[in-house]
matplotlib code that plots the C-alpha trace (Angstrom):
import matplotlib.pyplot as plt

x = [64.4, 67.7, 67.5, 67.1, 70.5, 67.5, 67.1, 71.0, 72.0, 70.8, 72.8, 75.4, 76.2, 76.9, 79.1, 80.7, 81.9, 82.8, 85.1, 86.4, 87.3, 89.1, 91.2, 91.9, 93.9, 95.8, 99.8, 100.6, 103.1, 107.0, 108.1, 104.7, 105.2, 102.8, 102.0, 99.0, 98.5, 96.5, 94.2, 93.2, 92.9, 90.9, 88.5, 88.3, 87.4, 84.8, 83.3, 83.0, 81.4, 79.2, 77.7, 77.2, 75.5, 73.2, 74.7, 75.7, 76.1, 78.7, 80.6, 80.6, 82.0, 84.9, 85.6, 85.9, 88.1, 90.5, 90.4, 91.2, 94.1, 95.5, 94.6, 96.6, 99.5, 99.5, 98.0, 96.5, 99.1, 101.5, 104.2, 104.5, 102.2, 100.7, 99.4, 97.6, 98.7, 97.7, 99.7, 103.3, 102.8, 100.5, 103.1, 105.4, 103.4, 102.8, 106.0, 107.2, 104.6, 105.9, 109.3, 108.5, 106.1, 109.5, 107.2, 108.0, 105.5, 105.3, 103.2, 101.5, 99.2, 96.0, 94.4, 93.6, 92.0, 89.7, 88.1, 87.0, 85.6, 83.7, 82.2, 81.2, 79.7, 77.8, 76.4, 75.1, 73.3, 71.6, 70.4, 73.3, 74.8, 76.1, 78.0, 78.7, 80.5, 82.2, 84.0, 84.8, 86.4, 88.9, 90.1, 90.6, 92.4, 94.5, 94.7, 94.0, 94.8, 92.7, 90.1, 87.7, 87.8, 87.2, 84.3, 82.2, 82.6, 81.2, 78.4, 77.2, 77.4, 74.8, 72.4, 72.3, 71.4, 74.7, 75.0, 78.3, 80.0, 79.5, 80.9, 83.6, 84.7, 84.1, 85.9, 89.1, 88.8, 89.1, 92.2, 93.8, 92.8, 94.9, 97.9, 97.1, 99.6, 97.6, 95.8, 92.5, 91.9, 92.6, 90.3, 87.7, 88.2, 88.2, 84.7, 83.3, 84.0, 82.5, 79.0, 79.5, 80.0, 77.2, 74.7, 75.2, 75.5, 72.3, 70.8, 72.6, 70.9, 73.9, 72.6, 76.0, 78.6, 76.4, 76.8, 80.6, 81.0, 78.7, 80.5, 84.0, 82.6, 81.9, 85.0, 86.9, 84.4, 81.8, 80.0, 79.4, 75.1, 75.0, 76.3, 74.8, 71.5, 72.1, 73.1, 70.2, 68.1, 70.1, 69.6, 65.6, 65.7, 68.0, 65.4, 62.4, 63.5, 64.8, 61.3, 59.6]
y = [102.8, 101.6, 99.2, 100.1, 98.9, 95.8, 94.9, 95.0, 92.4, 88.9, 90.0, 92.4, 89.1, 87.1, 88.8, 89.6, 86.1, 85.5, 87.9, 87.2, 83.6, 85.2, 87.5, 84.3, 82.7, 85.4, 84.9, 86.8, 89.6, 88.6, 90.8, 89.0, 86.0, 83.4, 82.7, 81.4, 77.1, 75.0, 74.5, 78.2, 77.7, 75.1, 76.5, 80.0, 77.4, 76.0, 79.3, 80.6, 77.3, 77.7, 81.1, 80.1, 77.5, 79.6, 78.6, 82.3, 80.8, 78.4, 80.4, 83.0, 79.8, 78.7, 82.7, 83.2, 80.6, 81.5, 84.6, 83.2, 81.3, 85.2, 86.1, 84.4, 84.7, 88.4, 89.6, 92.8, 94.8, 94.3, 97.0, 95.7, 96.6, 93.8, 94.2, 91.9, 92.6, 90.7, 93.5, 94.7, 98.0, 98.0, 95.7, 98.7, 101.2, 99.9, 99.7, 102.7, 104.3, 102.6, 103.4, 107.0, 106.8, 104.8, 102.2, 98.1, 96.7, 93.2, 92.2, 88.7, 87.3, 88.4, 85.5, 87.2, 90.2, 87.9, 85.6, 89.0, 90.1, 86.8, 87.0, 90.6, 89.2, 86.1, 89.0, 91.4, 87.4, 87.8, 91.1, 91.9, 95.4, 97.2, 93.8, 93.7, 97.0, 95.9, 92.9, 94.9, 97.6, 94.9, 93.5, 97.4, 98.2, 95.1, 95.7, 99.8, 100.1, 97.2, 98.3, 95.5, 96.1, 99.6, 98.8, 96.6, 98.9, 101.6, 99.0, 98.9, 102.5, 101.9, 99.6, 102.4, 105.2, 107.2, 108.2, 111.2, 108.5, 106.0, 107.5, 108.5, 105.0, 104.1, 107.1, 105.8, 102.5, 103.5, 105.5, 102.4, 100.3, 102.3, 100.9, 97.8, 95.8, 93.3, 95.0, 93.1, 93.0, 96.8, 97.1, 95.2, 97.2, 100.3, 99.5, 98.4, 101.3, 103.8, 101.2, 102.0, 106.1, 106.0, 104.3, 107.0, 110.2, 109.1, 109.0, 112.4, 113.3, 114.4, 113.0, 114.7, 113.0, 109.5, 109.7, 110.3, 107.7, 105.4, 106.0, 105.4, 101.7, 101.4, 102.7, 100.4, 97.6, 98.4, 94.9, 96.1, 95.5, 97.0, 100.3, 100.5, 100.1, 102.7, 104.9, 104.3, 105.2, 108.2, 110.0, 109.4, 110.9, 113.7, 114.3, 114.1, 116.6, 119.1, 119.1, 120.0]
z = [90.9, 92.9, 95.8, 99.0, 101.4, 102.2, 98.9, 97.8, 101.0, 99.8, 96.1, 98.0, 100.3, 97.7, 95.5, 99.2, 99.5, 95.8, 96.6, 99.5, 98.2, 95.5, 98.0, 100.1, 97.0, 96.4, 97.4, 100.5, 100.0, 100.3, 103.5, 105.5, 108.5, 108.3, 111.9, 110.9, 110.4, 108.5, 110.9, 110.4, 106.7, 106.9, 109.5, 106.7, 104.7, 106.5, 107.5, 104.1, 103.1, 106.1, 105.3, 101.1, 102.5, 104.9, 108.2, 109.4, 113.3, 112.0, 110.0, 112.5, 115.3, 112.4, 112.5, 116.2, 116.2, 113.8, 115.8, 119.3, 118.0, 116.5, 119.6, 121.6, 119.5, 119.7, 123.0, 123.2, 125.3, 123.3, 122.6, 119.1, 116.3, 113.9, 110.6, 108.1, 104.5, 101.1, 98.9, 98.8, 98.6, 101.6, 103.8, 103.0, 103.7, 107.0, 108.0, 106.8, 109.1, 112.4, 111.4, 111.2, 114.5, 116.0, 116.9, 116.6, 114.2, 111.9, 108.9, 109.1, 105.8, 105.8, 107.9, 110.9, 109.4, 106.9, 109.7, 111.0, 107.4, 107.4, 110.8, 109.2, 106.3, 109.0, 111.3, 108.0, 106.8, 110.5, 110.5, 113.5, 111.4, 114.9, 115.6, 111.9, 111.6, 114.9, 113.8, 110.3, 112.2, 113.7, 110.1, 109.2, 112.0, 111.3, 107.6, 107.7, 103.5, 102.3, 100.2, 100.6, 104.5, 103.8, 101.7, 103.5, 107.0, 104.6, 103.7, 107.2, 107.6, 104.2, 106.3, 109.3, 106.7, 107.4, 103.7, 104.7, 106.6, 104.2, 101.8, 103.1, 104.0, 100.2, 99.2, 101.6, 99.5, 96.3, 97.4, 98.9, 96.2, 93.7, 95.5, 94.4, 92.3, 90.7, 87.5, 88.0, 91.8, 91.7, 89.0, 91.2, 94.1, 92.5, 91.1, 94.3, 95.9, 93.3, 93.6, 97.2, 96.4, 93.8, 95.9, 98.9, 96.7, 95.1, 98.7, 99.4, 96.2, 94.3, 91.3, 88.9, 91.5, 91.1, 88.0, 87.7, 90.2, 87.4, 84.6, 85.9, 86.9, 83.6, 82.0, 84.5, 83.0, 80.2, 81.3, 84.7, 84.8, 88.2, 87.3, 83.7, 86.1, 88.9, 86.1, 83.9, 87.2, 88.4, 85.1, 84.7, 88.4, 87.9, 84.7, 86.6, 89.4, 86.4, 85.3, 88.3]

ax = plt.figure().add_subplot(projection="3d")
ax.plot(x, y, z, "-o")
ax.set_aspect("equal")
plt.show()
């Protein structure tokens, strides 16, 4: 039987912020400002040190910080558009969309958008989804093609039992992961997203499409326990019901 949404947080969580500290030492795209300083590093650091260590209030502090100071930088009112970007292709994209919408628009490194994923992550840690999804929908909004954004606001959606929206969200990320240039974190992203799409078409009950969505995770990596599991599970159910 597959976790419930409960039962995948404490593990979900985890792997969250393994992630995330992979993200953070990736090289900002050339083509990105970096507005932000080292206090701001330093205070990601201390937030994502903060929440492996249990402390969701003060990573969520550290976050809100790095946040204020982004903030202020770029006031909302703004004619001019900002976007956070870790990937070429996605700094592109961006502004090739406010050139064609005629509308001013910069890309900054991804600073901004992550202390918003990690106060995300602190506010899942205290049982705060609503808030959660919240402070996730301002990172995508900064960083609209960013899988991992994508992702995690489709995990909330999880928690709230909104299987259809869910998995659209999930379905958005693996499309924007595809863009991604580096072969390995676009392999990663890809196979979050499918977890995501498998987990919500199982509660959908569309046991063939969980299963598709199953055995791509594994053809992107044969090792990958979690989805040789839901897979394992999806078929003995899909069995079961055939037998009724």
């Amino acid at each position: 039987m597959p976790c419930t949404t409960a039962d995948h947080a404490p593990r979900r969580a985890a792997i969250s912020v393994l992630l995330f500290v992979a993200a953070l030492a990736a090289c900002a795209p050339s083509g990105t400002r970096r507005p932000g300083t080292d206090d701001d590093v330093a205070l990601l650091e201390r937030a994502q040190v903060s929440l492996q260590q249990g402390l969701p209030a003060d990573a969520i502090a550290a976050a809100d910080e790095v946040i204020a100071g982004f903030a202020a930088r770029y006031p909302a009112g703004s004619t001019q558009r900002v976007y956070c970007s870790r990937w070429q292709s996605h700094t592109l994209g961006y502004l090739l969309s406010a050139s064609v919408a005629g509308q001013d628009a910069i890309v900054i490194e991804p600073t901004w958008a992550d202390a918003y994923l990690i106060k995300g992550f602190a506010l899942v840690e205290m049982g705060q989804i609503s808030a959660a999804r919240d402070a996730v929908a301002m990172a995508v909004d900064l960083s609209p093609r960013e899988p991992q954004y994508l992702s995690e606001l489709g995990y909330t959606w999880q928690a709230d039992k909104d299987w259809p929206r869910s998995l659209d969200l999930y379905q958005q990320a693996e499309r924007a992961a595809a863009s991604i240039e580096d072969p390995a974190q676009r392999n990663l992203e890809t196979g979050r997203a499918l977890r995501g799409q498998g987990f919500s078409l199982v509660e959908l009950g569309r046991w063939d499409d969980a299963e598709r969505a199953y055995l791509r995770c594994l053809e992107i990596d044969p090792k990958d326990r979690a989805a040789a599991g839901e897979l394992e599970y999806v078929r003995a159910q899909r069995k079961a019901v055939e037998k009724r």
